[in-house]
Every structure is written in structure tokens, then in C-alpha cells.
C-alpha positions in Angstrom: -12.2 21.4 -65.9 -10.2 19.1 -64.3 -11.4 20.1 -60.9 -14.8 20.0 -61.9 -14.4 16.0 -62.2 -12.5 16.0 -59.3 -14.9 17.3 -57.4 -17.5 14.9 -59.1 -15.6 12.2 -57.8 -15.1 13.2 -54.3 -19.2 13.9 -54.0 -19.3 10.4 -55.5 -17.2 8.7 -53.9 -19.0 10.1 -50.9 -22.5 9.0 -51.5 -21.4 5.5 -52.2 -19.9 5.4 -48.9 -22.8 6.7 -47.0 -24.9 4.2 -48.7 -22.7 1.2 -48.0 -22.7 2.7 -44.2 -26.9 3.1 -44.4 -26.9 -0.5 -45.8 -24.5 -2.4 -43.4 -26.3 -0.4 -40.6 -29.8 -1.7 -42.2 -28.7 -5.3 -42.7 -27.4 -5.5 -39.1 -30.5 -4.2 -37.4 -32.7 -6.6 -39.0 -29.7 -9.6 -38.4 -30.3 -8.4 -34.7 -33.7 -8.8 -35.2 -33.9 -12.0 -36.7 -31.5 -13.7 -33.8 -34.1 -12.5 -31.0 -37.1 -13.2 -33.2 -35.3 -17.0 -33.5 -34.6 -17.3 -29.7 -38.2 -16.2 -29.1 -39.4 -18.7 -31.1 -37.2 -21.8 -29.6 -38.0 -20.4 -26.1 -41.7 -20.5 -26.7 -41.3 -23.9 -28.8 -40.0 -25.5 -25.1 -42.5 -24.1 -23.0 -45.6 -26.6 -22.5 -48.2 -24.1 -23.1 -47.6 -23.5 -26.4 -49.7 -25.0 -28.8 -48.0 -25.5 -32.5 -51.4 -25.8 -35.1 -51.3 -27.4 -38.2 -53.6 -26.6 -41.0 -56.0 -29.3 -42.3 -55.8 -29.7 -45.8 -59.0 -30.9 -46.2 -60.9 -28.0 -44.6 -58.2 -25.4 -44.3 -58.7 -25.0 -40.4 -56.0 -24.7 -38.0 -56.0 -27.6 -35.4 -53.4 -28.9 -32.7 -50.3 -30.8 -34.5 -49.1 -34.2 -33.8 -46.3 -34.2 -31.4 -43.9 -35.6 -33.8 -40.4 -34.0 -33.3 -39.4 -31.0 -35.4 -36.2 -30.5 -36.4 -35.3 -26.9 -35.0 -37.1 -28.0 -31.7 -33.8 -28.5 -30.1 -31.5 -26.4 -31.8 
């Protein structure tokens, strides 16, 4: 008896651990993700060709944005 629960355990005990690995493993990758998506974005935000649209609320269309200063321009 008793070694059928500890065996229970120990399988348990197991797959909890596997899933905290798969998770961590999961939540870094997209972290990782997220950073170069973020530096993209700033690095395309300073180049000059890059055209940041706004859309109208009367109409719904997209159109060029005042050049008003955002606040994660320069970060």
C-alpha cells in the first residue's frame, strides 16, 4: 500500500516539475521575443522612412500622425 502512494508521489512530483520546466522555457521564449520585437520597433521608430498612421475618428481611415513626440520614442 504504502508504496503504491509512494510511487504516486514520485510520478507526481515529476510531472509538476516537467511542467514548471515547459512553462519557464515557454515564458522565456516569448520574454526573448518580446525584447527583439521592442528593439525592432524603437529602431524603426528612429529611422525617417517610417511613417507612424493614426486613425481618423471621423472616417476610420488611417492617415500620417502629427509629429508630436511620443513617449517610448526615445527610450
Amino acid at each position: 500500500m504504502w508504496l503504491k502512494i509512494l510511487t504516486f508521489v514520485i510520478v507526481a512530483v515529476a510531472i509538476a516539475y516537467g511542467l514548471r520546466a515547459i512553462r519557464r522555457n515557454i515564458n522565456d521564449y516569448f520574454a526573448d521575443v518580446d525584447k527583439d520585437k521592442l528593439k525592432r520597433d524603437r529602431e524603426d521608430r528612429r529611422r525617417s522612412d517610417i511613417v507612424d498612421l493614426k486613425r481618423d475618428p471621423k472616417d476610420g481611415v488611417f492617415r500620417p500622425g502629427d509629429n508630436k513626440k511620443d513617449d517610448d520614442k526615445d527610450a
